[in-house]
C-alpha positions, 0 to 999 in steps of 0.5 A, a space after each residue: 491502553 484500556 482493555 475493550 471488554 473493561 469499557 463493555 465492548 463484546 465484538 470481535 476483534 478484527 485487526 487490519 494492517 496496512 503498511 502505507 497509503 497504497 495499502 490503505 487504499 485496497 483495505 478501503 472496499 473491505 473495510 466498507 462491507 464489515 459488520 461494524 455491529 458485530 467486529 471491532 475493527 482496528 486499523 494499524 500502519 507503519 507509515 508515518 505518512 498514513 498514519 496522519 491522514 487517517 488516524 481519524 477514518 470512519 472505517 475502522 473504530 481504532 487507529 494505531 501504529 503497528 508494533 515492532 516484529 519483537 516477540 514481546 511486542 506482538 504478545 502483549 499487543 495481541 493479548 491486550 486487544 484481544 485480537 481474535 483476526 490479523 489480516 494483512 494485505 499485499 506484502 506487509 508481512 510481519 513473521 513474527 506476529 503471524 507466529 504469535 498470532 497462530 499461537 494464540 488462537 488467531 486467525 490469519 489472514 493474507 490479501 490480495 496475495 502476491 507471487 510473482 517471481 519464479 525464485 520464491 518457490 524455485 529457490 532452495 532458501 526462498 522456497 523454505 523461508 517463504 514455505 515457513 511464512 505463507 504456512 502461518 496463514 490460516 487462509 490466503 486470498 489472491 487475485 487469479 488463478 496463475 498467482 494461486 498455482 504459484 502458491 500452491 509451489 509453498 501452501 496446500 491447496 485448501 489454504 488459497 482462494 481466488 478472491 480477485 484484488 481489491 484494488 481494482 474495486 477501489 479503482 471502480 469506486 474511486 471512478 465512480 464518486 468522482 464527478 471532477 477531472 483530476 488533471 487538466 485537459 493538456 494530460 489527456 492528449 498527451 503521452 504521460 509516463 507516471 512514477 508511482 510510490 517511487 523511493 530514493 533507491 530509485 531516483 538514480 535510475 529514473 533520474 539518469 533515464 530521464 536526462 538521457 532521454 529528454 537530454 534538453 530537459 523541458 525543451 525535449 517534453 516540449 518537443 515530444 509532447 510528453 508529459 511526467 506524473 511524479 509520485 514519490 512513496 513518502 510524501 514529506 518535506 526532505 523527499 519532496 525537495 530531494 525531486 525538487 533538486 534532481 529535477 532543477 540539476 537535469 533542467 526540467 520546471 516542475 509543479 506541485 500537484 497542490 498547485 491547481 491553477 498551475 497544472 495546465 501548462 506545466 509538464 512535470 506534476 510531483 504529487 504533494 498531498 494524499 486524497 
């Protein structure tokens, strides 16, 4: 790993972490406003799945996965890439690089803050633990004004701002560059029930719910005029055929979303492919 000032790079090190593609997705409206003259912008992941769409991305001028949460790691990470901001979106938060970090010099940076459960500031051994976290950042962005109250139970007041959530921009965005439908006409006069970034923790919730309610399997979306989106966290081949399985035991015909010429008719579309 070739230090930056070695090669006559002077800008300033920004380091943006995104632990997946969701994640990715609200960097994205950020990403597009830094001053590229002035920062260096290094993008980390942790997802796998991510990682191997992106690790060519025009926004961001180095991609690379994050380091494990070792105190070693996240010293020698920082000092080699001579990170001068850590900022990290939603709930990736990694503990022992915001210390390391902070005794370094660097400033942090949470986005799109999120705190929703009561018994994260109400609860003795929550409060603590996330007290201890949430002061590590030099600055705390979130979406509106009940979120910030929320933190405020953890962080003094000068460390939380309401920004608004990025990932509403990039929904704007997204809206405004597309020009083609994403889905057959069939989905748009039908009820449609999406499982969005779903682990297999959950499949046997959703699985189970959706047998007992659609107790004859594709006959009943028929029947009800109801259609599912499915899209699973990882998108690989073993969890691809994990779903594949379920759905075949509980009597549902699916198609894969890559599978264009298929989607009108079908009731069941499992999301394949990222973009």
């Amino acid at each position: 790993m070739v230090r930056r000032q070695e090669i006559g790079d002077r800008r300033k090190a920004v380091l943006f972490h995104a632990a997946s593609a969701g994640e990715f997705e609200q960097l994205q409206p950020i990403l597009k406003k830094v001053d590229r003259s002035r920062y260096f912008v290094l993008l980390t992941f942790f997802s796998p799945t991510v990682f191997l769409t992106e690790k060519e991305t025009a926004l961001a001028d180095a991609v690379c996965y994050h380091p494990f949460d070792f105190p070693w790691s996240a010293w020698f990470f920082f000092r080699k890439m001579e990170i001068q901001y850590y900022i990290i979106t939603r709930n990736d938060i990694w503990p022992t690089h915001l210390f390391i970090a902070q005794k370094l010099g660097i400033i942090t940076v949470l986005i799109n803050a999120n705190l929703y459960r009561d018994n994260h500031y109400t609860s003795w051994y929550f409060r603590l633990l996330f007290k201890q976290v949430f002061n590590q950042f030099n600055l705390i962005l979130t979406g509106s004004e009940r979120l910030k109250n929320n933190l405020l139970h953890l962080v003094p007041h000068e460390k939380v701002m309401v920004t608004g959530d990025s990932r509403l921009d990039r929904v704007i965005e997204l809206k405004a560059e597309n020009n083609n439908p994403l889905l057959p006409e069939s989905f748009v006069s039908s009820p449609t029930l999406i499982l969005g970034s779903i682990n297999p923790s959950d499949y046997p919730v959703i699985f189970e719910g959706i047998a007992n309610y659609y107790p004859n399997g594709s006959q009943s979306l028929d029947e009800k005029d109801h259609r599912i989106i499915i899209v699973p966290h990882e998108i690989n081949k073993s969890e691809l055929q994990i779903i594949e399985n379920k759905l075949d035991e509980i009597g549902f015909s699916w198609v894969y979303y890559s599978e264009k010429e298929k989607l009108q008719n079908s009731r069941i579309i499992i999301i394949n492919k990222i973009g």
